[in-house]
C-alpha positions as CSV (number, residue, x, y, z in Angstrom):
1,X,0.0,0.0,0.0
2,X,1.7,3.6,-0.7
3,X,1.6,6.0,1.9
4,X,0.1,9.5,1.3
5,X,1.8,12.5,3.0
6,X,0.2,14.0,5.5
7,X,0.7,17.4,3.2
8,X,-0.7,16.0,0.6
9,X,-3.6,15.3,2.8
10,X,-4.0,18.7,4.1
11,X,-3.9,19.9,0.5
12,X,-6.8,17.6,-0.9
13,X,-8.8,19.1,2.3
14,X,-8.5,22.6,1.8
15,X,-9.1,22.4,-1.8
16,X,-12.6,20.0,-0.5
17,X,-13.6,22.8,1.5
18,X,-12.8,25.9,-1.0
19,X,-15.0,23.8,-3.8
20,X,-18.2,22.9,-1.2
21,X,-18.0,26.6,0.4
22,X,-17.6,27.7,3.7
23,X,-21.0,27.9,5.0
24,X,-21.3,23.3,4.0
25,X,-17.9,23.1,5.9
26,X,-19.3,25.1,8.7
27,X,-22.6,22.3,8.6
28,X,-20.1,19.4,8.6
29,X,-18.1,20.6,11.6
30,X,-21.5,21.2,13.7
31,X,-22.4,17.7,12.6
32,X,-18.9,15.9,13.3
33,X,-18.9,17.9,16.9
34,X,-22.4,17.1,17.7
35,X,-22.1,13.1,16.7
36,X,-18.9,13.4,19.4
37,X,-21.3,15.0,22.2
38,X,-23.9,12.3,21.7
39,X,-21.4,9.4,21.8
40,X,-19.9,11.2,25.3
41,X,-23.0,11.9,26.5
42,X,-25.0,8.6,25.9
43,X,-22.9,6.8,28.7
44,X,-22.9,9.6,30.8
45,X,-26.9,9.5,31.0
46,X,-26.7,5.2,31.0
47,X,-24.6,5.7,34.3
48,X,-27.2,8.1,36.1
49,X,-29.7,6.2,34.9
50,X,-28.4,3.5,37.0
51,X,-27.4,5.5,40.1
52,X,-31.2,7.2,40.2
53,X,-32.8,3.5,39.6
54,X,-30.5,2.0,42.9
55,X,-33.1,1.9,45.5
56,X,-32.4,4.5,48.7
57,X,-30.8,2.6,51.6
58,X,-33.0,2.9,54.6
59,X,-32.1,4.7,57.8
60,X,-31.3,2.1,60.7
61,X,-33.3,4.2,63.1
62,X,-35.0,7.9,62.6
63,X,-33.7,10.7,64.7
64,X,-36.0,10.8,67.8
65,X,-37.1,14.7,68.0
66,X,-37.5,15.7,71.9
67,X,-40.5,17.5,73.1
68,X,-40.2,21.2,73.5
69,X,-40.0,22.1,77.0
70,X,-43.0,22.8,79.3
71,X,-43.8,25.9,80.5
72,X,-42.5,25.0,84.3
73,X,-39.2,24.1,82.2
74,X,-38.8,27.1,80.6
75,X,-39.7,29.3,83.3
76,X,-37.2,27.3,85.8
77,X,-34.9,28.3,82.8
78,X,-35.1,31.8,82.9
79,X,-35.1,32.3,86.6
80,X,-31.3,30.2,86.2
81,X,-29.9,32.9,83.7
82,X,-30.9,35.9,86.5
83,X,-28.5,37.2,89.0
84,X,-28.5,36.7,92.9
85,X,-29.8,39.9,94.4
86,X,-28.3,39.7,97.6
87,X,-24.7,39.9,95.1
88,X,-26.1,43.6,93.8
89,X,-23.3,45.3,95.3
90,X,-21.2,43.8,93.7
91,X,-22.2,43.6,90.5
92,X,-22.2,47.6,90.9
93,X,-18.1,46.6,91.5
94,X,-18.0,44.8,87.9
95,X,-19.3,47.7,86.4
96,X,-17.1,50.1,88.2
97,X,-13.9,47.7,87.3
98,X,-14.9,47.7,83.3
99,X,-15.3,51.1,83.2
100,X,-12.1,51.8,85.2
101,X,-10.4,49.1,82.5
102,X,-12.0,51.2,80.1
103,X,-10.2,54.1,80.9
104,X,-13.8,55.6,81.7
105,X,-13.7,58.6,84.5
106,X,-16.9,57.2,86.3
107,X,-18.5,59.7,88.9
108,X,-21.5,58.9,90.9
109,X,-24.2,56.7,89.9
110,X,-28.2,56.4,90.3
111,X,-29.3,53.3,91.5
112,X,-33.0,52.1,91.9
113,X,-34.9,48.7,93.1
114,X,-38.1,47.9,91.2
115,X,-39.6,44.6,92.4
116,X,-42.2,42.7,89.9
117,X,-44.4,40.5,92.4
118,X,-45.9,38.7,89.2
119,X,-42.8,37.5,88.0
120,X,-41.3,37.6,91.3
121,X,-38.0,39.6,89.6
122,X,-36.4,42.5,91.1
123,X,-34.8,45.2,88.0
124,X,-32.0,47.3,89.7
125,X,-31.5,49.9,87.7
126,X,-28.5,51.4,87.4
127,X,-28.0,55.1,85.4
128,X,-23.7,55.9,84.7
129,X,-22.5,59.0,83.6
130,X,-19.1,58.4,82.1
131,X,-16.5,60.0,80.3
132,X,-14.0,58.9,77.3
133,X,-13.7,58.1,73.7
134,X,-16.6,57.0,71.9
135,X,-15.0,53.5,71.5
136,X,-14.0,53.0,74.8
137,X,-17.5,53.9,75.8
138,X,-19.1,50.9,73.4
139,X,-16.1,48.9,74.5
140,X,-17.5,49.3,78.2
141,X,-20.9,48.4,77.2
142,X,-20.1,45.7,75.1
143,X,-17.6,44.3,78.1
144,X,-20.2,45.4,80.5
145,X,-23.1,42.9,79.1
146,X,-20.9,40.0,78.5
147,X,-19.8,40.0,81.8
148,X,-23.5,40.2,83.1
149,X,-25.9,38.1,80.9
150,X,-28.7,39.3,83.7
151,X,-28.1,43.2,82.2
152,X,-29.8,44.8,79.8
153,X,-28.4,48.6,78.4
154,X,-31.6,50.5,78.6
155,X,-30.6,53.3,77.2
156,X,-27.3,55.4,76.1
157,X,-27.3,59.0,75.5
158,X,-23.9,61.2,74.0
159,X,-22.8,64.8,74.0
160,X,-19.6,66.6,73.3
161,X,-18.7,70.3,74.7
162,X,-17.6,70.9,71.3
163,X,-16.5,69.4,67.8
164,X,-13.3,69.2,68.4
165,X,-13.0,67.3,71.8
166,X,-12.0,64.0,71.8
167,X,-13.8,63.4,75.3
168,X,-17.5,62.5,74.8
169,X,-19.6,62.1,78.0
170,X,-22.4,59.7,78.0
171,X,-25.2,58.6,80.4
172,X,-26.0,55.1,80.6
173,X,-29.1,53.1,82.0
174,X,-28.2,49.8,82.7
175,X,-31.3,47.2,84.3
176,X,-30.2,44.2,86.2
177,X,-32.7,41.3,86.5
178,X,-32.1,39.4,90.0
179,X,-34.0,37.0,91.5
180,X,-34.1,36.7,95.3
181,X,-33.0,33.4,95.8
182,X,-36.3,31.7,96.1
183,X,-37.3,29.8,93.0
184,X,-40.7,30.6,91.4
185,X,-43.2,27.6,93.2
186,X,-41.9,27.5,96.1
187,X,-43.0,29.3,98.9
């Protein structure tokens, strides 16, 4: 058998394709690429095929959901998160120690007991005018409710002498929710 060059080839082709036009060699290349898709593509959809018609294995056992609580259960809940009220005082020291590691100047404080015979919670609220930079005022407050999950900040209030200083003072309400030491139910 006598072996064509691979020139020669290429020659016979590009004079095939100048005779039949561009836009037929255009329609033979879309058919030649689309015959390759299909060949890829018909084991590809033969193998999921299989995989969707595998049955599911079954779960040995279903996850058991537990009940929500009861109400008793979440109540007995809350009254856990709430702070002692005979350890007010200090709590009142926490506060003073994060605002002194705050590098707050921290006067005089209002403090106020406001007992709730309903829910049997006492709110001790607790009013702070400080002074320092803005961020070490929110860095105080942040620090100051992390370190007492019972507190709540109530309300914060800003004002600056003028534009220009860099000290701001601010007043801050605080609320601490204490419980007494006698659970709710019992007497």
């Amino acid at each position: 058998m006598k072996q064509v060059p691979l020139s020669a080839l290429l020659l016979r082709a590009r004079l095939a394709a100048a005779r039949v036009g561009p836009g037929a060699c255009a329609a033979v290349s879309l058919c030649v690429l689309g015959a390759g898709a299909w060949a890829w593509l018909i084991p590809q959809r033969a193998v999921q095929q299989q995989a969707l018609a595998r049955p599911l294995p079954v779960p040995a056992a279903l996850a058991v959901v537990a009940p929500p609580p009861s109400a008793n259960e979440n109540l007995a809940l809350f009254h856990e998160t709430l702070g002692e009220k005979r350890h007010s005082e200090q709590h009142v020291k926490v506060l003073f120690g994060l605002a002194a590691k705050a590098h707050l100047s921290l006067n005089q404080g209002e403090y106020k007991f406001v007992y709730d015979k309903a829910s049997r919670v006492t709110s001790y609220q607790i009013v702070l005018p400080v002074k320092g930079s803005y961020q070490d005022i929110w860095q105080f407050a942040l620090e100051a409710l992390r370190a007492l999950p019972f507190a709540a900040l109530d309300d914060i209030g800003f004002r600056r002498e003028n534009v220009n200083a860099t000290q701001v003072e601010a007043r801050m309400r605080f609320t601490l929710y204490l419980k007494d030491g006698v659970m709710p139910g019992q007497p």
